[in-house]
Residue, then its C-alpha position, 0 to 999 in steps of 0.5 A: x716351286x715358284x708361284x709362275x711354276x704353279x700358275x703354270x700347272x693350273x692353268x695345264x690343269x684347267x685347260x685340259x680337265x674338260x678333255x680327259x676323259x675324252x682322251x684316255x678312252x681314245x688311248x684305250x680305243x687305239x691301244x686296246x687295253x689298260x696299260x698301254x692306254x696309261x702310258x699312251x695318256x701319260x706320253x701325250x699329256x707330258x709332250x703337250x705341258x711344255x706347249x701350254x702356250x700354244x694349247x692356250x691359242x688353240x679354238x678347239x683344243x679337243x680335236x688338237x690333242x686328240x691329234x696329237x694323241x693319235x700322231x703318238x700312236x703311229x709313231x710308237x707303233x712303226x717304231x715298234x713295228x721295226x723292232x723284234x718284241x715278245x708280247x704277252x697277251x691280254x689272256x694272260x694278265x690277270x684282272x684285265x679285259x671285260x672280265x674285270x667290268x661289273x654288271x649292274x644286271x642279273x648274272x644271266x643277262x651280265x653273263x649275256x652281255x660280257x659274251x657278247x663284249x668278248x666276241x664284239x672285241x674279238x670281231x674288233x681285233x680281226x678288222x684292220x688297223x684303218x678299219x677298227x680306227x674308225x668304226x671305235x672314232x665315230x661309233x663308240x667315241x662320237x667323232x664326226x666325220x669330219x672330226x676324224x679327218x681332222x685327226x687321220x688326215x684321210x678324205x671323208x669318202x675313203x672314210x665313210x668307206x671304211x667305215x660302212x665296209x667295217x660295219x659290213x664286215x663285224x656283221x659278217x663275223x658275228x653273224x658266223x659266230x652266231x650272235x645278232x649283229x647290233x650295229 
């Protein structure tokens, strides 16, 4: 490897550290589990190293890779729209999910909390695509707005919107699942 090669890496290195965590929690939100989140985070970091030069220029190179981040998503996601895949669900992959978090409350209350997760992430799953975006951007990642506007090209009416109508709606499912909505 050549000494431009490893300024290169270093640099990819430097510029992105502040945003990595940001991003795979971002890929976990729109993918909904681990593997998938993986490959997601791998596929944006290996399509934005060659375009170093223009992360480089960017003001605010959160927004922009979270951008392209959920451009990946989409595409992936119509592509596989269009092809016939046979799925296993999460309840089958051993070790995945809420079940493998660990508590730091007593087993009452981590048994408490991780019902409440599961049926959170249930009512989550039940929302639509446009829906659940939203409300796991701004509620569970921080994102304003605007920054979401930003990475859905969608108007900030349409998403307070969206938003306040995915909020109405968790309520609605987890006041029939008995549980005190927290929203």
């Amino acid at each position: 490897m050549s000494a431009v090669d490893d300024n290169r890496n270093t640099s990819f290195e430097t510029l992105l550290k502040p945003h990595l965590d940001r991003l795979y929690r971002m890929a976990f939100r729109l993918t909904g589990n681990k593997p998938e989140a993986e490959d997601l985070f791998q596929d944006v970091l290996t399509k934005v190293f060659p375009r170093l030069y223009d992360l480089i220029e960017v003001e605010a190179p959160g927004p922009w890779l979270c951008r392209i981040m959920y451009n990946h998503f989409i595409d992936n996601r119509r592509r596989f729209a269009r092809q016939r895949l046979v799925t296993v669900s999460e309840d089958q992959l051993p070790g995945d999910g809420v079940e493998s978090v660990a508590g730091e409350l007593s087993p009452e209350r981590d048994a408490m909390q991780e019902d409440s997760i599961i049926q959170l992430e249930s009512a989550l799953g039940k929302l639509s695509d446009e829906h659940r975006l939203v409300v796991m951007l701004h509620d569970c990642e921080g994102y304003k707005l605007v920054e979401i506007q930003g990475l859905t090209n969608t108007p900030v009416g349409t998403l307070k919107s969206r938003l306040h109508r995915a909020r109405a709606r968790l309520r609605e499912m987890l006041e029939t699942d008995g549980t005190k909505p927290t929203l």
